[in-house]
Biopython code that builds the backbone (N, CA, C, O; Angstrom):
import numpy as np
from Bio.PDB.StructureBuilder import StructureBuilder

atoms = [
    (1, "UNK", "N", (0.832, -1.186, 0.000)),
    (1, "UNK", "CA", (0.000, 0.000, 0.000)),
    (1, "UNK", "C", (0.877, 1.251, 0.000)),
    (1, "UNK", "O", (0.657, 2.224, -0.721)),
    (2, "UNK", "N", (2.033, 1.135, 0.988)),
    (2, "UNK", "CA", (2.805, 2.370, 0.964)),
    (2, "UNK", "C", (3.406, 2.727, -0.636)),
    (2, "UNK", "O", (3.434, 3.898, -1.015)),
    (3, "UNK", "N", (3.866, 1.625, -1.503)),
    (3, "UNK", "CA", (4.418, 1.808, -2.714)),
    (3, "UNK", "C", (3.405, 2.566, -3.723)),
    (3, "UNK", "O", (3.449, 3.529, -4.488)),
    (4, "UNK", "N", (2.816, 1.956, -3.456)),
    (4, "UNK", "CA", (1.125, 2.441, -4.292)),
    (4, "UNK", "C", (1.258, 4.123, -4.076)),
    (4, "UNK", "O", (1.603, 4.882, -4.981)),
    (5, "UNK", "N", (0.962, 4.494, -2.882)),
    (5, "UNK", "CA", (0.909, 5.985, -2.713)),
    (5, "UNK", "C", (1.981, 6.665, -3.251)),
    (5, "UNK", "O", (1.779, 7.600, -4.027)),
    (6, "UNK", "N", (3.607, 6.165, -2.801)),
    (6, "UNK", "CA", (4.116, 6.708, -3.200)),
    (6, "UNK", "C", (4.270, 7.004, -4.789)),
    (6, "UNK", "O", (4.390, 8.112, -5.312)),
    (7, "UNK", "N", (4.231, 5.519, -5.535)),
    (7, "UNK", "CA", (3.946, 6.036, -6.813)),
    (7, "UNK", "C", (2.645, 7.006, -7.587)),
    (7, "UNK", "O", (2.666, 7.563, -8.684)),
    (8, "UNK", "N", (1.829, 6.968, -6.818)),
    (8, "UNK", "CA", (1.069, 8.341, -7.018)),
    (8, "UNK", "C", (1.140, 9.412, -7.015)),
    (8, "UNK", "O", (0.455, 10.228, -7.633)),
    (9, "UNK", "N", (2.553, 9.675, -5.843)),
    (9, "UNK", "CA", (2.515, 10.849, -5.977)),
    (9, "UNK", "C", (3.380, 11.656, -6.308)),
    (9, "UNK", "O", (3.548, 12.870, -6.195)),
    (10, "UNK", "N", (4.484, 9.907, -7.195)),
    (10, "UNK", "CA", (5.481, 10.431, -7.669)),
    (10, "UNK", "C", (5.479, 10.380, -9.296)),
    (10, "UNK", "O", (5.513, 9.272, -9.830)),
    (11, "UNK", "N", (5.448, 11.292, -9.912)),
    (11, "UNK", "CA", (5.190, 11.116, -11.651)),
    (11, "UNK", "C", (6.011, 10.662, -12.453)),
    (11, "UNK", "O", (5.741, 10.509, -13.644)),
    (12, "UNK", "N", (7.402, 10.308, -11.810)),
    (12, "UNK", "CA", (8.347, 9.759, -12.431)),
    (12, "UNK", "C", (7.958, 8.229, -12.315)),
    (12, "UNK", "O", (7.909, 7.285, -13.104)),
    (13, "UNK", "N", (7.699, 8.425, -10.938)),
    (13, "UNK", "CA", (7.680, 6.417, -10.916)),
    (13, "UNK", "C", (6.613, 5.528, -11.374)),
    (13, "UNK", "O", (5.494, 5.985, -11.144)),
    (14, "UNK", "N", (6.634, 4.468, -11.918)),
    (14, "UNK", "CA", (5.610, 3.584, -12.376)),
    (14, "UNK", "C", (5.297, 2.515, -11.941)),
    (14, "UNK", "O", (6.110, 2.066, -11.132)),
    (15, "UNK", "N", (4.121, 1.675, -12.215)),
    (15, "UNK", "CA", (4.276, 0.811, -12.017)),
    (15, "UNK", "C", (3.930, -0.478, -12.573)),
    (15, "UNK", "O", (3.215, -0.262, -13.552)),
    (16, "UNK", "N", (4.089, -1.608, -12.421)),
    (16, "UNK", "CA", (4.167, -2.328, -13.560)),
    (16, "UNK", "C", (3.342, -3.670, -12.878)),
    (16, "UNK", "O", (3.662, -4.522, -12.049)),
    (17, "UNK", "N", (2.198, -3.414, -13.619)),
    (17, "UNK", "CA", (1.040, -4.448, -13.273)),
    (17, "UNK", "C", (1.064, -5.955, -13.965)),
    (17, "UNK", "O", (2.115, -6.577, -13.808)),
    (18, "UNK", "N", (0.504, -6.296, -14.361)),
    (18, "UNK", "CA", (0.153, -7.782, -15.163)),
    (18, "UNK", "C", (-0.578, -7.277, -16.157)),
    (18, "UNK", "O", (-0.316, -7.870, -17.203)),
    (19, "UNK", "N", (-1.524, -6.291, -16.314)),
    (19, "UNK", "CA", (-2.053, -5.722, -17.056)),
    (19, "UNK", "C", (-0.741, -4.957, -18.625)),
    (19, "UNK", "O", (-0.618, -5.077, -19.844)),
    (20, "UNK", "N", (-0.191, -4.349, -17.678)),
    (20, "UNK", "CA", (1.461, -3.183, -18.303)),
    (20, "UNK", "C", (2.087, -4.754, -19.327)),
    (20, "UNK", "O", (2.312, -4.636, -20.532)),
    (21, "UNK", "N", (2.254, -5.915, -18.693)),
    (21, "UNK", "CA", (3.100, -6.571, -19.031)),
    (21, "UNK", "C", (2.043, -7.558, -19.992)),
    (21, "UNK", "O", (2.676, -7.969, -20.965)),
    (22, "UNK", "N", (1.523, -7.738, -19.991)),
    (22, "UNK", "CA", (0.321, -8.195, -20.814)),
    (22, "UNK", "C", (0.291, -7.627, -22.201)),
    (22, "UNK", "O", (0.435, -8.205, -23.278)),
    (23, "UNK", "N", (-0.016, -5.865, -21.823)),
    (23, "UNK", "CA", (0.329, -5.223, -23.021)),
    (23, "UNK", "C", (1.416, -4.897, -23.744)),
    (23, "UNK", "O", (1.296, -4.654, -24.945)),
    (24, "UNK", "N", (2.663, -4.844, -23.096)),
    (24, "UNK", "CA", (3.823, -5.046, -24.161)),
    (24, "UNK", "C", (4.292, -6.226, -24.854)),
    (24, "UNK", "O", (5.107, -6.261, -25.776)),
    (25, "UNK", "N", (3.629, -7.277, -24.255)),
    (25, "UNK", "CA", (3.678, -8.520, -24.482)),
    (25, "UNK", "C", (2.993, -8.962, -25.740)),
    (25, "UNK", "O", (3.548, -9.844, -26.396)),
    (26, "UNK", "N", (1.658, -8.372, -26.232)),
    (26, "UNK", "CA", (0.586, -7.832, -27.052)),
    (26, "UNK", "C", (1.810, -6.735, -28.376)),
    (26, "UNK", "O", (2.370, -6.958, -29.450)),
    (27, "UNK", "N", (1.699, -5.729, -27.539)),
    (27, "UNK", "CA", (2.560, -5.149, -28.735)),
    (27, "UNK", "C", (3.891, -5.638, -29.450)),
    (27, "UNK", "O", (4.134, -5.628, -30.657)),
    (28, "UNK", "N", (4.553, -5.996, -28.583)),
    (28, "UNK", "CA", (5.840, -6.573, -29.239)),
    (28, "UNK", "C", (5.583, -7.591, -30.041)),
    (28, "UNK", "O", (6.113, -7.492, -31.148)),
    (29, "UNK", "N", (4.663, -8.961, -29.770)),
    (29, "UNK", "CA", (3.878, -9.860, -30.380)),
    (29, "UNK", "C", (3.182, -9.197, -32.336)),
    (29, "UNK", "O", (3.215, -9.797, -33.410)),
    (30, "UNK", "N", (2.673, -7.857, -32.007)),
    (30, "UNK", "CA", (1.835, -6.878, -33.085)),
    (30, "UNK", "C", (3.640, -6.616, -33.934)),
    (30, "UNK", "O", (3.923, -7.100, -35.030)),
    (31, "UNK", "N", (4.497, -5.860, -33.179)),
    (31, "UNK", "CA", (5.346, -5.901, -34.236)),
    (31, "UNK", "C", (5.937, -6.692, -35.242)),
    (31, "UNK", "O", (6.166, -6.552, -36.444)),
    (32, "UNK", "N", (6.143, -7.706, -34.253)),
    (32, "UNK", "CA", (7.033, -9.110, -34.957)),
    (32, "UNK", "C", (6.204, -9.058, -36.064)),
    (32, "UNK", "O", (6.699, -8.540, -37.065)),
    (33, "UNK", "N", (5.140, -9.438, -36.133)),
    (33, "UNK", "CA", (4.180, -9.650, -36.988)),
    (33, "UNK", "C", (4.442, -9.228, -38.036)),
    (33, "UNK", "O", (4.798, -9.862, -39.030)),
    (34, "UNK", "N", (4.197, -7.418, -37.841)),
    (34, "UNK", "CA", (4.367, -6.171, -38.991)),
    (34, "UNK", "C", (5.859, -6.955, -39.301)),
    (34, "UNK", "O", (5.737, -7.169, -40.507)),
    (35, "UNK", "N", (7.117, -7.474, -38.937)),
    (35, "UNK", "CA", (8.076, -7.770, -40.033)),
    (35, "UNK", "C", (8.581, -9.075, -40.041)),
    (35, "UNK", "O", (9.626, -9.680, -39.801)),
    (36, "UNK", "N", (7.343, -9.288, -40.441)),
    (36, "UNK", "CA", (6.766, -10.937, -40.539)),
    (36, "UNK", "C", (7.681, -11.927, -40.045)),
    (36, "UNK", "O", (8.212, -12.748, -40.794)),
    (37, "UNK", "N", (7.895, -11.872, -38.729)),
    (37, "UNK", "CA", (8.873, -12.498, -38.006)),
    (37, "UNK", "C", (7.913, -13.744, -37.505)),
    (37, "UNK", "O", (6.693, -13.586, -37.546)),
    (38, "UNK", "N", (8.382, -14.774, -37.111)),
    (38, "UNK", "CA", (7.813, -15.872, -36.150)),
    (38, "UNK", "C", (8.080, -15.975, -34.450)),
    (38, "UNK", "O", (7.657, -16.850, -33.695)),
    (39, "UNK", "N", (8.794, -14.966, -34.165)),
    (39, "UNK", "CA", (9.894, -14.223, -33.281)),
    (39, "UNK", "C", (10.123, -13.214, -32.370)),
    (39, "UNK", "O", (11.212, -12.647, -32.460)),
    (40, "UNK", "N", (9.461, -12.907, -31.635)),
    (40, "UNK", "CA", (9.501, -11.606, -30.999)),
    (40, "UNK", "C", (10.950, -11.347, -30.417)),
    (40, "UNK", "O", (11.440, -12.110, -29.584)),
    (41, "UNK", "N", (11.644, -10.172, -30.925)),
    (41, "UNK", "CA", (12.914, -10.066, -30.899)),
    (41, "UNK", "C", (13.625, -8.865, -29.720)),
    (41, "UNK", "O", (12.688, -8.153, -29.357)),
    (42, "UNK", "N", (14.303, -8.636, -29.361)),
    (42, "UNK", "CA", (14.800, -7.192, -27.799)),
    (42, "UNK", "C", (14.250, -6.078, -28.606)),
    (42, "UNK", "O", (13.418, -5.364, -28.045)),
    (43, "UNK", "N", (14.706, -5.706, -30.321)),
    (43, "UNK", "CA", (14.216, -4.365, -30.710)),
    (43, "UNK", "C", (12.507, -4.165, -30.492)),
    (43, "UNK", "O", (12.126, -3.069, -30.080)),
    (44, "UNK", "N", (11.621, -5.105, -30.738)),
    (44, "UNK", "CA", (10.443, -5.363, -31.123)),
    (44, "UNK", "C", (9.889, -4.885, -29.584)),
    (44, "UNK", "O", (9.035, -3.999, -29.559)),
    (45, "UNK", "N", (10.418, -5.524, -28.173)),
    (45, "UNK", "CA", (10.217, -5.509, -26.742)),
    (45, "UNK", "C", (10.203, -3.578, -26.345)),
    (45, "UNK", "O", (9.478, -2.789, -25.739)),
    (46, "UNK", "N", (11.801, -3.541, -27.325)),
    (46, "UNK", "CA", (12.162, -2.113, -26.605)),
    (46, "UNK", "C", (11.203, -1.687, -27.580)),
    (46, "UNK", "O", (10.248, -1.511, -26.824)),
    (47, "UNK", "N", (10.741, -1.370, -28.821)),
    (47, "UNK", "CA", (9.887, -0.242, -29.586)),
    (47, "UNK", "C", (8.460, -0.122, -28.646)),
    (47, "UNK", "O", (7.930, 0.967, -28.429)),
    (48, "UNK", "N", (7.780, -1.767, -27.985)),
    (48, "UNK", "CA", (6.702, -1.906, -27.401)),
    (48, "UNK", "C", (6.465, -0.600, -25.972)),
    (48, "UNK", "O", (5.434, -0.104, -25.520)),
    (49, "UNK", "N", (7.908, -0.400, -25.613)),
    (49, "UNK", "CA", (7.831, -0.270, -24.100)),
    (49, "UNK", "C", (8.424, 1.750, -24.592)),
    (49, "UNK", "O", (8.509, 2.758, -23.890)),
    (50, "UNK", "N", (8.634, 1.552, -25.755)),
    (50, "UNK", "CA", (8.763, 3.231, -25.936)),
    (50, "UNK", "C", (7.044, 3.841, -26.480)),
    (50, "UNK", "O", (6.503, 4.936, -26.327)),
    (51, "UNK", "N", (6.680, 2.855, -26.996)),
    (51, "UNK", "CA", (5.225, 3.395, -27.339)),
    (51, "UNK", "C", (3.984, 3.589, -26.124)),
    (51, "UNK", "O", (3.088, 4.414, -25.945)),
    (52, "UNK", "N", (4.303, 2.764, -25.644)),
    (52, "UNK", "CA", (3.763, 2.636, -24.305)),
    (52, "UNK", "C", (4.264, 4.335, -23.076)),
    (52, "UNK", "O", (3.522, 5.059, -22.411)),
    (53, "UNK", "N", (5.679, 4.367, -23.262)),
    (53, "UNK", "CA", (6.152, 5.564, -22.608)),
    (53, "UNK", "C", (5.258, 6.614, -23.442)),
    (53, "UNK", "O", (4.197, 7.139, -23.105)),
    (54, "UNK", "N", (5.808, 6.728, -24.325)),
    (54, "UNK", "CA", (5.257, 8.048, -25.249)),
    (54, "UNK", "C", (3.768, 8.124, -24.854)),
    (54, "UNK", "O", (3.304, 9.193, -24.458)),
    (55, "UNK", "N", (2.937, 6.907, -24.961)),
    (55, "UNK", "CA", (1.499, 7.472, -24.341)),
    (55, "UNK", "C", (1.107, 8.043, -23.240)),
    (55, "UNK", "O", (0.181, 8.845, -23.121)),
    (56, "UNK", "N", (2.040, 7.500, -22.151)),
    (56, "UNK", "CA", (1.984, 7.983, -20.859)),
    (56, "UNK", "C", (2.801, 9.830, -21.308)),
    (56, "UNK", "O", (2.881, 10.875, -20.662)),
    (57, "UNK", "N", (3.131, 9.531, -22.322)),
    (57, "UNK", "CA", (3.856, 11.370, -21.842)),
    (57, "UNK", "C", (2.883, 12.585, -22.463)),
    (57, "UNK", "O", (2.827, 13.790, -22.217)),
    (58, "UNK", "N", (1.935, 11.475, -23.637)),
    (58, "UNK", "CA", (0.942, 12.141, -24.356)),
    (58, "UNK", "C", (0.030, 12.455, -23.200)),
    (58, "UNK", "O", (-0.438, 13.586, -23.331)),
    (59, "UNK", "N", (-0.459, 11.719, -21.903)),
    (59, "UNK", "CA", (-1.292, 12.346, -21.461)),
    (59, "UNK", "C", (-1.111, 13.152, -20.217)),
    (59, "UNK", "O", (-1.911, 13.853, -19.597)),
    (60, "UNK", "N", (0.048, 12.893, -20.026)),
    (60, "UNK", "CA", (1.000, 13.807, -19.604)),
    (60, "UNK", "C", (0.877, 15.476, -19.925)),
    (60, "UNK", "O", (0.385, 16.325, -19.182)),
    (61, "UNK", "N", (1.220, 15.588, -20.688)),
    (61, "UNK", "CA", (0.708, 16.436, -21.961)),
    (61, "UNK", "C", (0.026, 17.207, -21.714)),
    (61, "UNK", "O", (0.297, 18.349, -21.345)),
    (62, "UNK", "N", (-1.246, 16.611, -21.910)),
    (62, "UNK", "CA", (-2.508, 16.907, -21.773)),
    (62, "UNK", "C", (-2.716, 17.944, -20.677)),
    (62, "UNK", "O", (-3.115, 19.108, -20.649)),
    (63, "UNK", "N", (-2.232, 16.944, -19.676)),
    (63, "UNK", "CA", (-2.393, 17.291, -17.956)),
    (63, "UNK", "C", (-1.730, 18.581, -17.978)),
    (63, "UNK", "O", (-2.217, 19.706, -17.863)),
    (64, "UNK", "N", (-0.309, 18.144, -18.178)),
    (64, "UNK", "CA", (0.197, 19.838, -18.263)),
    (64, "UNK", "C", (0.597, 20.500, -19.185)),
    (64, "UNK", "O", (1.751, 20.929, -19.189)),
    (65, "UNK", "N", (-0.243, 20.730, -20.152)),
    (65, "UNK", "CA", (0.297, 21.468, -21.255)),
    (65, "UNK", "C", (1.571, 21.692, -21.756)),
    (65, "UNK", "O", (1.495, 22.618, -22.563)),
    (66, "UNK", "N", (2.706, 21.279, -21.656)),
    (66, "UNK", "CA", (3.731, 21.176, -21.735)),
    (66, "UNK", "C", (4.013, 20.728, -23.054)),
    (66, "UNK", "O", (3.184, 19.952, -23.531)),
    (67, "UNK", "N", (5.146, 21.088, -23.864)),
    (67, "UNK", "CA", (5.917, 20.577, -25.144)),
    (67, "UNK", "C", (6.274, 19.437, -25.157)),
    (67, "UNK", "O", (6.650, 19.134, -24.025)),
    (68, "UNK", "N", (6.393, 18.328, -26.096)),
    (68, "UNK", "CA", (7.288, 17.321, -25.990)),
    (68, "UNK", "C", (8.139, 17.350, -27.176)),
    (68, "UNK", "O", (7.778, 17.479, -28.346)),
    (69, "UNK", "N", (9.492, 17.193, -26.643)),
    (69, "UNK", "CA", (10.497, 17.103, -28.014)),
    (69, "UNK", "C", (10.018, 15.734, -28.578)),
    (69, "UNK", "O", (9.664, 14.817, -27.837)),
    (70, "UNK", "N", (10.030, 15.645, -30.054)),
    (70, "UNK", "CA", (9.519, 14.375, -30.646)),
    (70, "UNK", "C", (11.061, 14.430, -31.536)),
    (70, "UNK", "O", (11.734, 15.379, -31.938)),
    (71, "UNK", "N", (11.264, 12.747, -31.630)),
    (71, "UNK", "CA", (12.113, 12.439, -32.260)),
    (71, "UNK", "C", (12.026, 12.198, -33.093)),
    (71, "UNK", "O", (10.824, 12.183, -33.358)),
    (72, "UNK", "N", (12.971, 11.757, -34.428)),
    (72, "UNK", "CA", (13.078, 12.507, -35.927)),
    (72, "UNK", "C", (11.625, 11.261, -36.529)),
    (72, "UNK", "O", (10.691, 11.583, -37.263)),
    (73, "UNK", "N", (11.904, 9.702, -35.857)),
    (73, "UNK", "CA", (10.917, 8.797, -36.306)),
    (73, "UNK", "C", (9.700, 9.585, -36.043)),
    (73, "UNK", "O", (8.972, 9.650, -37.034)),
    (74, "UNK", "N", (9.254, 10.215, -34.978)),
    (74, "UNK", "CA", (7.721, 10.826, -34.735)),
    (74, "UNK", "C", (7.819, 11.995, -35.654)),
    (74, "UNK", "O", (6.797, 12.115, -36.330)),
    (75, "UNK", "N", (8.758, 12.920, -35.896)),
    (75, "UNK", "CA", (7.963, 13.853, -36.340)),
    (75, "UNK", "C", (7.846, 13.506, -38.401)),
    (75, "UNK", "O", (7.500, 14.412, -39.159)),
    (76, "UNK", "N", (8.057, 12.680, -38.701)),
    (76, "UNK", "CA", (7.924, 11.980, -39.716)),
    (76, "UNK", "C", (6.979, 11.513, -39.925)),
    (76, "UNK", "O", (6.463, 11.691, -41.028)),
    (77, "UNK", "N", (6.426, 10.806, -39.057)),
    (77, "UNK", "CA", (5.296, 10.070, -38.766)),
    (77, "UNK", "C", (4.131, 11.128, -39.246)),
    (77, "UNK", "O", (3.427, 11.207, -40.252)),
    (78, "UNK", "N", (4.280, 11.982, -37.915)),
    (78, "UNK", "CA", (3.330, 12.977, -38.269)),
    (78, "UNK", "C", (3.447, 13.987, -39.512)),
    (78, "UNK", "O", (2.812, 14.901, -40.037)),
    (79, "UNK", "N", (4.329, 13.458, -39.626)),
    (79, "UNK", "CA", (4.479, 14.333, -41.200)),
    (79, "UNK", "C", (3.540, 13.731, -42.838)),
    (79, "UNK", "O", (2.808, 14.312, -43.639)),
    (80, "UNK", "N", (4.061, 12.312, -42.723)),
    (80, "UNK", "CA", (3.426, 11.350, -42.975)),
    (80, "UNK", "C", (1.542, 11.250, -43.272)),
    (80, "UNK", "O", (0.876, 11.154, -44.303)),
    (81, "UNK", "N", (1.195, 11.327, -41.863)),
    (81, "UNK", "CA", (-0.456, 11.257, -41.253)),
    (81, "UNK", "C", (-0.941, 12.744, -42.106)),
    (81, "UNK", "O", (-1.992, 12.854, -42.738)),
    (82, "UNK", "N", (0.143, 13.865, -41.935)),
    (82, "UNK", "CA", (-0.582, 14.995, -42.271)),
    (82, "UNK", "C", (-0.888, 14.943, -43.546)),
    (82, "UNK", "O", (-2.075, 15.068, -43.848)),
    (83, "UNK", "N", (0.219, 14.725, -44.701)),
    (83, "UNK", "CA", (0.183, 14.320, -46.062)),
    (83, "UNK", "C", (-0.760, 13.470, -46.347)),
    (83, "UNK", "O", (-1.171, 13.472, -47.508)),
    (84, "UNK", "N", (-1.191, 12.781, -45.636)),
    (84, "UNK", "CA", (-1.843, 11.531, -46.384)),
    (84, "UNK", "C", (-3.398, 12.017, -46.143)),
    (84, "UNK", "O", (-4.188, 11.903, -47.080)),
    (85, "UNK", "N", (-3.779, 12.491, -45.043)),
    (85, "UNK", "CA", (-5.225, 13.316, -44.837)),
    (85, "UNK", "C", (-5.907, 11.923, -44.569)),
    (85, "UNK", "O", (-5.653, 10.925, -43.893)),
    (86, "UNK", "N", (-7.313, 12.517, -45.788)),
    (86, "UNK", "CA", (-8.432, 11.430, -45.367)),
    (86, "UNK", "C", (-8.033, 10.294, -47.209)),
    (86, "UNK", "O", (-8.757, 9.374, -47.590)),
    (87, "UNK", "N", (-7.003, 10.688, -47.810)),
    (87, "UNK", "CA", (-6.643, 9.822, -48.902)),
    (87, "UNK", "C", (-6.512, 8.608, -48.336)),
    (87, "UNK", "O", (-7.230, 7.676, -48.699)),
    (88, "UNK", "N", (-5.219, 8.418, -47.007)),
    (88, "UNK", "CA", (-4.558, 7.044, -47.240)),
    (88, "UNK", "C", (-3.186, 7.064, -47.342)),
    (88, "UNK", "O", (-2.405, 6.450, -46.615)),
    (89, "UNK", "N", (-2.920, 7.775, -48.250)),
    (89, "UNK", "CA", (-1.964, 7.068, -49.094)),
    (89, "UNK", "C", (-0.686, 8.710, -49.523)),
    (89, "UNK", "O", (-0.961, 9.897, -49.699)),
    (90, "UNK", "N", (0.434, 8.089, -49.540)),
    (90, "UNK", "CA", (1.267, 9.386, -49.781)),
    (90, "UNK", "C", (2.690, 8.839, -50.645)),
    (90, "UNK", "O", (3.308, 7.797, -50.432)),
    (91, "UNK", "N", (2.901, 9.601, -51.389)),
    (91, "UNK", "CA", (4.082, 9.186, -52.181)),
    (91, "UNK", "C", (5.209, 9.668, -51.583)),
    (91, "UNK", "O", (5.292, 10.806, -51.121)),
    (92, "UNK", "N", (6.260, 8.686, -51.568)),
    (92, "UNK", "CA", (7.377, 8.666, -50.485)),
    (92, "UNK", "C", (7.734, 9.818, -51.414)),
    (92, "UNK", "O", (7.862, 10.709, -50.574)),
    (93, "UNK", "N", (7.944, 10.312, -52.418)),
    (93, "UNK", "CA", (8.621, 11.608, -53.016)),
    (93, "UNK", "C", (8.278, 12.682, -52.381)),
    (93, "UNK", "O", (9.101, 13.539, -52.062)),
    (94, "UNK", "N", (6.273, 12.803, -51.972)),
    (94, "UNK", "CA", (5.846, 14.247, -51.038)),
    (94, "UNK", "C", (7.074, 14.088, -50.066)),
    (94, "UNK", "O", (8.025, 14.844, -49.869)),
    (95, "UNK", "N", (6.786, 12.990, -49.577)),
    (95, "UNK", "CA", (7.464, 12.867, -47.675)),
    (95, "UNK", "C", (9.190, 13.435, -48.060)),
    (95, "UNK", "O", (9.764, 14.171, -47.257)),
    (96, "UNK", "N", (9.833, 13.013, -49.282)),
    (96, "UNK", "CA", (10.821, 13.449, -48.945)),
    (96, "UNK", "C", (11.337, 14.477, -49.083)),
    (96, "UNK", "O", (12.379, 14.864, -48.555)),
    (97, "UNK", "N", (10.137, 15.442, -50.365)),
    (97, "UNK", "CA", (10.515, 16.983, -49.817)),
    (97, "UNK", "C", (10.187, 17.807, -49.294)),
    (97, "UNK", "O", (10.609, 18.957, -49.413)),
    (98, "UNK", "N", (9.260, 17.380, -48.507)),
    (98, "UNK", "CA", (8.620, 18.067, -47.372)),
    (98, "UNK", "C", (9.491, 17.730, -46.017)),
    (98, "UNK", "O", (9.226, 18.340, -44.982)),
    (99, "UNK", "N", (10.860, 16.436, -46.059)),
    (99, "UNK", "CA", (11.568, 16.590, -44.699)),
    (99, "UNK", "C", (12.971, 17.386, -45.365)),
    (99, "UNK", "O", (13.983, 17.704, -44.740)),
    (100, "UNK", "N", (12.764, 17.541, -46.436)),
    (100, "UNK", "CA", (14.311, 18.753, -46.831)),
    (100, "UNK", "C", (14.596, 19.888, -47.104)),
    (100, "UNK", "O", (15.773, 20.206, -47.273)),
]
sb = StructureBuilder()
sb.init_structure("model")
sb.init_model(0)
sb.init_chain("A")
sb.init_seg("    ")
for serial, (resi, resn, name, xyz) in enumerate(atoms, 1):
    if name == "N":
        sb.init_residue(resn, " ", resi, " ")
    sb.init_atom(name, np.array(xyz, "f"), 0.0, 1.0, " ", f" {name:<3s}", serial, name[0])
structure = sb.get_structure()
């Protein structure tokens, strides 16, 4: 019970349920997949457990209005999502002169 509180009322600290581990377990499982592995591999574990961070910082976020530096893969991404709209679909040529 004492850990509990304290991680409440500490925003750095987390904690890591059966639920937490369930779901990276789920995602890393979702990646392999995407590169059609039979295999869930350490990169596949670590991408699971950064997506997972990043959500917690998205609502983070939220909470305190605050900036987040996004790294070069995210802001691509969103570069990506913006280009493509309600089409779908984007030709890697937009994406690449719109990152130069």
């Amino acid at each position: 019970v004492e850990l509990r509180r304290e991680a409440r009322n500490n925003r750095d600290m987390t904690f890591t349920s059966a639920r937490n581990l369930l779901g990276i377990l789920r995602l890393s499982t979702a990646l392999a997949r995407l590169r059609l592995a039979d295999e869930v591999d350490k990169d596949d574990v670590q991408e699971a457990l950064r997506l997972l961070e990043m959500s917690k910082d998205s609502l983070n976020q939220t909470e305190q209005k605050t900036t987040h530096v996004q790294n070069t893969s995210d802001k691509i991404f969103a570069l990506v999502r913006e280009l493509a709209g309600a089409s779908k679909t984007v030709k890697i040529s937009d994406v690449m002169e719109r990152c130069t």
